[in-house]
Structure formats: structure tokens, C-alpha cells
VEXDREN-2710 file (C-alpha; in Angstrom, 1 decimal):
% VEXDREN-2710
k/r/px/py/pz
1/UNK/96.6/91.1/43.8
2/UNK/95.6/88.2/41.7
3/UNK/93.7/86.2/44.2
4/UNK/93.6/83.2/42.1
5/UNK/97.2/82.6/41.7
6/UNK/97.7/83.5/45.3
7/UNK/95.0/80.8/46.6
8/UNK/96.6/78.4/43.8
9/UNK/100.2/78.7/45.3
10/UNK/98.9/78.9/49.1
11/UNK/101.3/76.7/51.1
12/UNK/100.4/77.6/55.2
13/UNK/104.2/77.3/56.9
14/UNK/103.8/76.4/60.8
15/UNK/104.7/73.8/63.5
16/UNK/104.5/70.6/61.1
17/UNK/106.8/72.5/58.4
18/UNK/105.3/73.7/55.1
19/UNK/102.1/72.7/54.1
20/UNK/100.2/71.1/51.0
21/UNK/100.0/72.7/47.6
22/UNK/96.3/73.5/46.6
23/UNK/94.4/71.1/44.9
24/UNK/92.3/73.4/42.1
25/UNK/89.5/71.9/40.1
26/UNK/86.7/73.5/37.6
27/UNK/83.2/72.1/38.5
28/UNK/80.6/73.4/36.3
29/UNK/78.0/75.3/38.4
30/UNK/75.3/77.4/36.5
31/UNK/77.0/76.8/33.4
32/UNK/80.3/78.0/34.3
33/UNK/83.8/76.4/35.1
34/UNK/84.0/78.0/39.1
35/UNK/87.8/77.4/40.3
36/UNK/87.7/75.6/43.9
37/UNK/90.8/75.7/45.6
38/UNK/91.0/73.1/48.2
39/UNK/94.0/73.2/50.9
40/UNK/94.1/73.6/54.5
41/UNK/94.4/77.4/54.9
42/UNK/94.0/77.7/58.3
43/UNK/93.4/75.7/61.2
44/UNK/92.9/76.3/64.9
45/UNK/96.8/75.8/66.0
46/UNK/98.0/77.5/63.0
47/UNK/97.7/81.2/64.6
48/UNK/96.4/80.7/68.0
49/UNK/92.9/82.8/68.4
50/UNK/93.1/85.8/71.3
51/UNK/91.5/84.7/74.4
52/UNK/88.8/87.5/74.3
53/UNK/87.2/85.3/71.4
54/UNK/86.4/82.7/73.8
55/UNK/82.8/83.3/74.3
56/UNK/80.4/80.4/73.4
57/UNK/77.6/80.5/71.1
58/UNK/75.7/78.3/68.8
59/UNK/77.0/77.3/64.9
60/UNK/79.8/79.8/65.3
61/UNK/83.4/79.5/62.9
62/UNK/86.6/79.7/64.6
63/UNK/88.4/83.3/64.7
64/UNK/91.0/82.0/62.0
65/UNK/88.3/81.7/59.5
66/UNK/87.5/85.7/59.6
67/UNK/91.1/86.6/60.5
68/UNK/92.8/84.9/57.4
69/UNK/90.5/87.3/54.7
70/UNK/91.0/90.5/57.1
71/UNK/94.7/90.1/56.6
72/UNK/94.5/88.9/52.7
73/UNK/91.9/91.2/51.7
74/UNK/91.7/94.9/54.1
75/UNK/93.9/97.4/55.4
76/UNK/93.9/98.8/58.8
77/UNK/91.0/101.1/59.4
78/UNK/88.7/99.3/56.2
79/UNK/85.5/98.0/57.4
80/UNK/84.2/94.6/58.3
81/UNK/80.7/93.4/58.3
82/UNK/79.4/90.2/59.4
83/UNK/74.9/90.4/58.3
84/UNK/74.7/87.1/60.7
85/UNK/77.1/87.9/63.2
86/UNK/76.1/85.3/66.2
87/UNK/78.8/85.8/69.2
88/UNK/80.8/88.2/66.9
89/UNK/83.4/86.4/65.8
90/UNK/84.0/88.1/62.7
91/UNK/83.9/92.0/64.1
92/UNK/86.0/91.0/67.2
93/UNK/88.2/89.7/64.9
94/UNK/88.3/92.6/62.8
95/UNK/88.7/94.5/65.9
96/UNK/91.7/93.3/67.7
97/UNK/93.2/93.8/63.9
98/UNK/92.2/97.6/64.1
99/UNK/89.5/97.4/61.5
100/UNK/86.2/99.5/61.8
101/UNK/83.2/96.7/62.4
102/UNK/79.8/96.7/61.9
103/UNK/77.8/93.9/63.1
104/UNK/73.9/93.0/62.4
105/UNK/72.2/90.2/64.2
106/UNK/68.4/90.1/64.6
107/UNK/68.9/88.4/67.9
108/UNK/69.7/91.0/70.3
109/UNK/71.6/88.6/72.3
110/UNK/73.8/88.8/69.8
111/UNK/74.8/92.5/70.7
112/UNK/74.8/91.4/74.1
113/UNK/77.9/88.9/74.0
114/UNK/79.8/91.4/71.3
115/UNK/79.4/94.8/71.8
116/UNK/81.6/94.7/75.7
117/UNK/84.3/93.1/74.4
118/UNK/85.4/96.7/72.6
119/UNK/85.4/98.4/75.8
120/UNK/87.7/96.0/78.6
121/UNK/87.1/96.7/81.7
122/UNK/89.9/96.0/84.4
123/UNK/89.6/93.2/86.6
124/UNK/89.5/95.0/89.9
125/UNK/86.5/97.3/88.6
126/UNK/84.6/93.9/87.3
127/UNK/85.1/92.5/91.2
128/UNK/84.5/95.8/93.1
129/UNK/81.5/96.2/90.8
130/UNK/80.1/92.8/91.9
131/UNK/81.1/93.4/95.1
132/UNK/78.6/96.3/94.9
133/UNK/75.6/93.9/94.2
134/UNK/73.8/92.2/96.5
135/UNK/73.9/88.3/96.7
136/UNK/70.3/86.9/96.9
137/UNK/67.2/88.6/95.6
138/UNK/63.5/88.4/97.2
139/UNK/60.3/88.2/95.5
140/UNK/59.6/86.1/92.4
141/UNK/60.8/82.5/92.0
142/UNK/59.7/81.9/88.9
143/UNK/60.3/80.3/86.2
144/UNK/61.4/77.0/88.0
145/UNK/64.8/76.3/87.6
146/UNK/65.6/74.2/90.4
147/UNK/67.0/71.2/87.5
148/UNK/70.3/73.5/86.7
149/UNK/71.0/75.2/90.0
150/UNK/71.5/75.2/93.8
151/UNK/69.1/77.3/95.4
152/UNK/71.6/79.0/96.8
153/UNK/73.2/79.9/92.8
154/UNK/69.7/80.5/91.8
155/UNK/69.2/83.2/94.3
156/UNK/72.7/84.8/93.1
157/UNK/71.4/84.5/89.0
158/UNK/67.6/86.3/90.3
159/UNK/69.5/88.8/91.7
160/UNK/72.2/89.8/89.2
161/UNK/69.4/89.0/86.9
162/UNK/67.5/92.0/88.6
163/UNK/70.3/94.2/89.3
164/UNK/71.1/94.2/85.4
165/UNK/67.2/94.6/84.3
166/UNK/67.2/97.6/86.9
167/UNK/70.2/99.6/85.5
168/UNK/69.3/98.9/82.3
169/UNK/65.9/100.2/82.5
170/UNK/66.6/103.3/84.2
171/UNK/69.6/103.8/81.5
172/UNK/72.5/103.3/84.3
173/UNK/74.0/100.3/82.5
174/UNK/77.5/101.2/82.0
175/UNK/80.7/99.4/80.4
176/UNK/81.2/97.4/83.3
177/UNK/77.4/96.2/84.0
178/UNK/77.6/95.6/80.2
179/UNK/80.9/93.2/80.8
180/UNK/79.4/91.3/83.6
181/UNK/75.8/90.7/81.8
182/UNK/77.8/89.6/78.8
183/UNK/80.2/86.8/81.2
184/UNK/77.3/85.9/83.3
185/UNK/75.2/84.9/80.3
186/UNK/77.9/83.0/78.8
187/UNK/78.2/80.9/82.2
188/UNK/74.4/79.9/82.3
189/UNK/74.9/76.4/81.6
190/UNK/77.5/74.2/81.1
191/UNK/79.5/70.9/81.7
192/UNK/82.3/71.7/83.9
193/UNK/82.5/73.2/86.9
194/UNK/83.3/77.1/85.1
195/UNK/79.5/77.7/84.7
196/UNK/76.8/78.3/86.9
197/UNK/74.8/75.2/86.8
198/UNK/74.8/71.3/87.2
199/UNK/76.5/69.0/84.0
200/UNK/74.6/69.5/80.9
201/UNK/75.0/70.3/77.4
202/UNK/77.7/72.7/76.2
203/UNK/77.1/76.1/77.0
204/UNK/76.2/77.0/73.2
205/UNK/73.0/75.8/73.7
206/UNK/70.4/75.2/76.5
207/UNK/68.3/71.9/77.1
208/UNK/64.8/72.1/78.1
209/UNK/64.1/72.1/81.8
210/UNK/62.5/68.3/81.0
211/UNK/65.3/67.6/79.4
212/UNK/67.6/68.5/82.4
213/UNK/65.9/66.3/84.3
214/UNK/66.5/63.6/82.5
215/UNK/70.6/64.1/82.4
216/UNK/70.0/64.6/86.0
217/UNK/68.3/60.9/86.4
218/UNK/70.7/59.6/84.0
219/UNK/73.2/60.7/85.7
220/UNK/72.2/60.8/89.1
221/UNK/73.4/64.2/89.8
222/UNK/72.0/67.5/91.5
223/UNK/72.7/70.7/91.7
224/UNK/75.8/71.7/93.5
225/UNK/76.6/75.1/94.7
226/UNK/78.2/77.4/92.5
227/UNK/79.7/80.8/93.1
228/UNK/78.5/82.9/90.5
229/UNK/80.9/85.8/91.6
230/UNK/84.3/83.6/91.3
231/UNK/82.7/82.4/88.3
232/UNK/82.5/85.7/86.5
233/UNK/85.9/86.8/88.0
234/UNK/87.5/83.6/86.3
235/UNK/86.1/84.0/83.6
236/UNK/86.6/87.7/82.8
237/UNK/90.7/86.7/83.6
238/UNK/90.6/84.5/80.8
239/UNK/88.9/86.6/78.6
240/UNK/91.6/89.6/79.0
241/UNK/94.6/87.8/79.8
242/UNK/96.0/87.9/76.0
243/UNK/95.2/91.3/75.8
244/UNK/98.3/94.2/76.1
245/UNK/97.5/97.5/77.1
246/UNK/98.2/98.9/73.3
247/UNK/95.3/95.9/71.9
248/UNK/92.4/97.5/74.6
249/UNK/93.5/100.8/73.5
250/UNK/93.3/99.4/69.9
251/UNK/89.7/97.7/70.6
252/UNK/88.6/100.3/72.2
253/UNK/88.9/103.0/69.3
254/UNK/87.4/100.7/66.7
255/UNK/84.3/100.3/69.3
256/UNK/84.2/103.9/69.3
257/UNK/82.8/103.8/65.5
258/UNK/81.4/100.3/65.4
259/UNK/77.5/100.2/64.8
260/UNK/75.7/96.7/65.8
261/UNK/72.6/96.3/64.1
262/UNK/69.8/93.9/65.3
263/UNK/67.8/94.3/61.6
264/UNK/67.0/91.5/59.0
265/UNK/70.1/91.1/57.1
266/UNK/67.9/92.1/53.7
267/UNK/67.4/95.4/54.9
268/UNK/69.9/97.4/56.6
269/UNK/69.2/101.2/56.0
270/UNK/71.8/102.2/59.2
271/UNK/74.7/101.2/56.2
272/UNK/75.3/103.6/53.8
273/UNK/75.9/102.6/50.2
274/UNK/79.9/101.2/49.5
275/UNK/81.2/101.3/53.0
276/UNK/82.2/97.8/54.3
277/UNK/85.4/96.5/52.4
278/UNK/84.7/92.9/53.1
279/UNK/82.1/90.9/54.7
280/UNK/82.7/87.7/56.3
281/UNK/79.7/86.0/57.3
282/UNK/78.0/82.6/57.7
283/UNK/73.8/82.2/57.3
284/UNK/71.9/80.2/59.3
285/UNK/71.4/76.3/57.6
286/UNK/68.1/75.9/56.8
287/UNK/66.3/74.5/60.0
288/UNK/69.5/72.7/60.7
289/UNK/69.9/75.6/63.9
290/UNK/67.4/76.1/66.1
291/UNK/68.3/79.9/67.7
292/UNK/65.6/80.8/70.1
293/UNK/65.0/77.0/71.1
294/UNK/69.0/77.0/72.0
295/UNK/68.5/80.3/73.6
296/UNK/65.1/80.7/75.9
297/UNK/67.3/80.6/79.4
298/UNK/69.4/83.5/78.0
299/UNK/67.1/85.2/77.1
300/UNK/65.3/84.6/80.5
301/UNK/68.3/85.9/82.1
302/UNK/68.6/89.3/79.8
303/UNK/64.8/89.9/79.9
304/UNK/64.2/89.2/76.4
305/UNK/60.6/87.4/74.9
306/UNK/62.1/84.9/73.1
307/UNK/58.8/84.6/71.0
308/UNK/59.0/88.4/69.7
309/UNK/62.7/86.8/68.3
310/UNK/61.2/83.8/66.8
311/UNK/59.1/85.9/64.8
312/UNK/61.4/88.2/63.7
313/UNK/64.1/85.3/62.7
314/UNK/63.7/83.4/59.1
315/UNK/63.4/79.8/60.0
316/UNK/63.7/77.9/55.6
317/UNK/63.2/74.8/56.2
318/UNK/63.4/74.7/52.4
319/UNK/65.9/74.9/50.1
320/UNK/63.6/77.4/47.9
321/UNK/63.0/79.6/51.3
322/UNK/66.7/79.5/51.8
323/UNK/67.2/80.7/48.3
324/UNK/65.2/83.9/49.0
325/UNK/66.5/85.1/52.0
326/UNK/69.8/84.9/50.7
327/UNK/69.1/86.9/47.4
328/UNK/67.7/89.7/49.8
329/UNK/70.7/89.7/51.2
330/UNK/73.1/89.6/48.9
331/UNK/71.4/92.2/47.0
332/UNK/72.0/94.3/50.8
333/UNK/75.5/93.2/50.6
334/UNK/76.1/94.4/46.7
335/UNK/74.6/98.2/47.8
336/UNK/76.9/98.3/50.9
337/UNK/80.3/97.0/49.6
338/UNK/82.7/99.5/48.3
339/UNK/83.8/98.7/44.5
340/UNK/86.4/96.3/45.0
341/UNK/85.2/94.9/48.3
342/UNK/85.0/91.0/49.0
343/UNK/82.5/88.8/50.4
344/UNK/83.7/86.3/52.0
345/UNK/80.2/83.4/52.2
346/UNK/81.0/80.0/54.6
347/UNK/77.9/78.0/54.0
348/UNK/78.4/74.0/55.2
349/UNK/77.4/70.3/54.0
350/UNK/73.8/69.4/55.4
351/UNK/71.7/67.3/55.4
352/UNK/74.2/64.2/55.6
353/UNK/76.0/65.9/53.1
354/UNK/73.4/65.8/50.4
355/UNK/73.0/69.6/50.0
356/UNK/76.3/71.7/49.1
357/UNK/75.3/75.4/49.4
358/UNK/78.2/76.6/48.2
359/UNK/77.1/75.3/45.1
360/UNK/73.5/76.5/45.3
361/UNK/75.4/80.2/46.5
362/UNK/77.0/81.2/43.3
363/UNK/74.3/81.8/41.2
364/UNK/72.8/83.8/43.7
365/UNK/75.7/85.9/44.4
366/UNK/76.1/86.1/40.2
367/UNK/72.6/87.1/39.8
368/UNK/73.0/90.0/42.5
369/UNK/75.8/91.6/40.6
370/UNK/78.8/90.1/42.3
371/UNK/81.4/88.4/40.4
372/UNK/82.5/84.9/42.1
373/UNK/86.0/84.5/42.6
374/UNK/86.0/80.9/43.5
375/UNK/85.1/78.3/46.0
376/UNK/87.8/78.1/48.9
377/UNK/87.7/74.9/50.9
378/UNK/89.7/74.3/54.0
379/UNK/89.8/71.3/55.3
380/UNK/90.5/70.3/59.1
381/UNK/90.6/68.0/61.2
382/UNK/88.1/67.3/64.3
383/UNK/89.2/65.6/67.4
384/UNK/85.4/66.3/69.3
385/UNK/82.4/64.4/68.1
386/UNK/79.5/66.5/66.8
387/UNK/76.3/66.0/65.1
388/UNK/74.8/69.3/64.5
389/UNK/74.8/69.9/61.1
390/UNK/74.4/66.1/60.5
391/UNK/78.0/65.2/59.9
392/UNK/80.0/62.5/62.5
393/UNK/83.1/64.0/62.9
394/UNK/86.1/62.2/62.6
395/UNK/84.2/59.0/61.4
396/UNK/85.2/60.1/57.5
397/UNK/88.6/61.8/59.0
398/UNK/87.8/65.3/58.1
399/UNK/85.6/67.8/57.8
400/UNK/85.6/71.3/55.5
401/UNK/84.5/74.9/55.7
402/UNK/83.2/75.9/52.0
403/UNK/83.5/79.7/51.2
404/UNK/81.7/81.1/48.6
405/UNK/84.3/83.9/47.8
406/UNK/82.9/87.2/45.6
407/UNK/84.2/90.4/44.8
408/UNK/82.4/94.0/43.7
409/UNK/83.9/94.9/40.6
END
């Protein structure tokens, strides 16, 4: 396939009609002309994402990012591999399109909202399993987190906090306990009445406790009463209810081989030289994201130090730091892809839009031994307000993924 000519000609066909032609230009990066194809090639109504994707997590892309280069650049059965893969958009994706996945993440939490979502559980076994566990837990209050929950709720999390610990320390945690840990730490905290605690920030991140407090004043709220049972059953319906019988048998087989990794993304010696087809990943920004600060009540819940991951994860605060993590990488990346194999790099506008990595990308990617196919942009368009990599959506009408696209030749 020539991608260039098919990127030039894209047109996306769906509710409005036919879309846009591509607008290609040549900007000179590292001394070469690098085609950048800019078009809308996907967007979120386009191809509706499966339900089952719907698990929140921190600086995540929407499924239709991975899912338009699984269909444009594997086959059934290739492998996918996201080195940063977060909530696990990229191998769910890959999944549900009967793709073997590997996932690496050096957060473990990261395994923890991914790896269930290959093996579905039904519904009845998720309610007669938490049926099976008991509602309050004695012993040990702290930490104090009387800001987010109901004492009644909070003695619900202790104890399916403590039931999970248990089985997983004895090795009895099965699919099932692995379902319900992965739902009940997506339902932490929230801002509607679906998660387990009082209004606060969306669930893909958590505010101090002294920051609660102050939403809680500001808002003159307190904790309500939530029913951490009905909450996990509601959610696990949504999760599934796109799923057919033939797509859980599907998921389940490509879980059979997947392999998720919880390794610095420079050094991954569980993948063997040229086996992933395509990688579709996106880095963290520089010290745009702040993981373990956004994640210390999850990983209270899942029995996790959160300072053993803040010194395992790369904070660059730099642009020269940055750099270097990503040539480790990408030199990782060149040994694992199979000749021919794509990787597909989404890196964002920070820093007020200052700083374009793609740009800063394809020299690394170059020097590495990949060749660089081109710079895709897609633009969309934002109806929510959100200031986490520095831009105000919607206040310059759009806003753009940038994917560094390479190939192995």
C-alpha cells in the first residue's frame, strides 16, 4: 500500500456526508521536506468506541485513534504494542479487533484497569461474587478519608479493599475478583452520582484530601451514602453491554497470549526481536502529567506504595530529558518491530503550544533507524473545557492529535 497517496486522498464518509480532502504540506524538519497530512481522520462519532473502553484514566486518546492504524496497517492475529499503555486503550482496541496485544506500563495500575477486560465475566457471577463479600470491615481506619465518603461507603471500600488484598496475597484472586478490583478502582472518585464518593474532580485523577475539603466548603457539600455494590453492578452493565457472545469469545483468546509488562519502556527483554507489527502509543509530556500525584488513592485502594512508582517513572521536565527517554525507546521499539511494521507516535502541543514534539520526534525516530512516513494531524473538535496540557479548548475552535508515523524498512 502506498501510505502516502492513501493519507493524501483520505476523505472519512459518515453522518455529515463525505469529508474534507487532506491538506498536505512539506515543512523542513532536520533538513528534510517531512509530508504532514492534515484532515480529520477520525473523530469520536465517526465509529462509535465499544463500551468496554469506557474506563477512565489520566492523558488517555480516544479508542478511534488506535483503531483507525489497526485497521489501515495489521491483519487479524498481527501484534499490537502500546510501551505507555495507561488504561489500555490501544491493546483493548487491538483486542476486540482479534489482534494479539502486548501492553507495558511501569505503573502497575495500569495492568490493573486492562488486563480483566480480556476475560468478561457475566453479570450474575460479578453480583453473586459481591454478594459473597462482606459489607463493612473492622480494624484500621486509616488513612482518613472522611472528605470523599460516607462512613457508611468507607466501611464498604475498607472492606472490598481487604477482601481483594487477601485473595490476592494468598494467590486466590481469580477473573472475577480481578473484574471487580478493576470497576471499583475506576469508581473511587468522581462527579456524579456513578462513583463512590462526594462531587469532585473527574475520575481520571484524584485531588488531595486538602483539596477535597476545599470543593467541599466551596460547595457546601458532604458526603452522601453511596452503594458501592449497585455501583459496581452498574457499572460492569455498561462495560459489557456492547459486547456479543462471539466478541468475549474473541477477547478472550487474544488474552490468552497477551503479555502486559510493567518495565521501563527502554528496556523490554519479555519481547523478542521483530514481533509486534505496529505500535501505537503516546509518552508522557514532559511534566505536563503528574501520574502518581493523580493516582495515590488508587493506589491506596490496590495496596500499591505509590513512592516505589514515583521512582521507577521518568518525570523530564526538560525538553533534553525528554529527548533521552525517547531515543531509549525507540531504539526498544526498532529491535521489537517486525520489518515492515509501523509505529504509530501521538505526541501533543505543550506548553501553550510553544513546543511541537512531533517535530522534535522525527529526528529521533530517524536517528534509531526508522524511516518517517509523515506527520498525520487530525483535527477535532472539543465541546468540554480542559486545561491539562495547557490548551483552552474550544477558545481557538479546535484542537489536533499529531502522529509521528514510522515504518521498519
Amino acid at each position: 500500500m502506498d501510505l502516502g497517496k492513501y493519507l493524501e486522498e483520505f476523505r472519512y464518509t459518515g453522518e455529515r456526508g463525505q469529508g474534507p480532502e487532506t491538506r498536505t504540506d512539506y515543512p523542513e524538519i532536520g533538513g528534510e521536506p517531512i509530508p504532514r497530512y492534515t484532515n480529520e481522520f477520525w473523530t469520536s462519532g465517526q465509529r462509535k468506541a465499544s463500551s468496554l473502553q469506557e474506563i477512565s484514566y489520566r492523558a488517555c486518546f480516544k479508542p478511534q485513534l488506535p483503531g483507525f492504524f489497526i485497521d489501515l496497517l495489521t491483519r487479524p492475529k498481527e501484534r499490537v504494542y502500546d510501551p505507555f499503555s495507561g488504561r489500555g486503550t490501544t491493546v483493548v482496541e487491538g483486542g476486540l479487533k482479534g489482534r494479539q496485544v502486548f501492553a507495558n506500563d511501569i505503573n502497575p495500575l495500569s495492568r490493573i484497569l486492562t488486563a480483566p477486560r480480556f476475560f468478561i465475566p457475566s453479570y450474575e457471577d460479578v453480583a453473586t461474587r459481591l454478594g459473597e463479600i462482606p459489607v463493612s470491615c473492622p480494624g484500621d481506619r486509616e488513612p482518613d478519608l472522611s472528605m470523599f465518603y460516607h462512613p457508611e461507603t468507607m466501611a464498604e471500600i475498607r472492606s472490598l479493599r481487604n477482601y481483594l488484598c487477601t485473595r490476592s496475597m494468598n494467590g486466590e484472586e481469580d477473573l472475577v475478583d480481578a473484574w471487580i478490583r478493576m470497576v471499583a478502582t475506576n469508581r473511587l472518585t468522581g462527579h456524579s452520582p456513578g462513583f463512590f464518593s462526594v462531587y469532585t474532580l473527574p475520575p481520571n485523577q484524584a485531588v488531595s484530601r486538602e483539596g477535597q475539603r476545599r470543593i467541599n466548603t466551596l460547595r457546601g457539600q458532604s458526603p452522601g451514602y453511596r452503594n458501592t455494590r449497585e455501583i459496581i453492578l452498574k457499572k460492569t452493565r455498561s462495560l459489557i453491554k456492547d459486547l456479543s457472545p462471539q466478541t468475549v469469545k474473541v477477547l478472550e483468546e487474544m488474552g490468552s497470549s497477551a503479555r502486559f509488562f510493567c518495565s521501563d519502556s527502554g528496556n523490554t527483554p519479555g519481547i523478542r526481536d521483530d514481533s509486534v507489527r505496529l505500535t501505537v502509543t503516546s509518552p508522557p509530556f514532559l511534566d505536563v502529567v503528574q501520574y502518581t500525584k493523580d493516582n495515590w488513592l488508587r493506589c491506596w485502594f490496590n495496596g500499591i506504595d505509590p513512592e516505589e512508582i514515583e521512582e521507577k517513572i521518568t518525570i523530564t521536565r526538560s525538553l533534553p530529558e525528554w529527548c533521552s527517554v525517547m531515543e531509549a525507546t525507540f531504539r526498544e521499539l526498532y529491535r521489537i518491530t517486525v520489518p515492515g511494521g509501523h509505529v504509530a507516535f501521538e505526541v501533543g502541543e505543550v506548553r501553550n503550544r510553544t513546543l511541537r514534539l512531533d517535530e522534535t520526534i522525527v529526528p529521533i525516530g530517524g536517528r534509531t533507524g526508522f524511516s518517517c512516513r509523515g506527520i498525520m494531524v487530525n483535527e477535532q473538535s472539543f465541546t468540554k473545557t480542559s486545561h491539562i496540557w495547557g490548551i483552552g479548548n474550544n477558545s481557538r475552535g479546535t484542537n489536533t492529535n499529531r502522529i509521528v508515523l514510522f515504518s521498519k524498512d
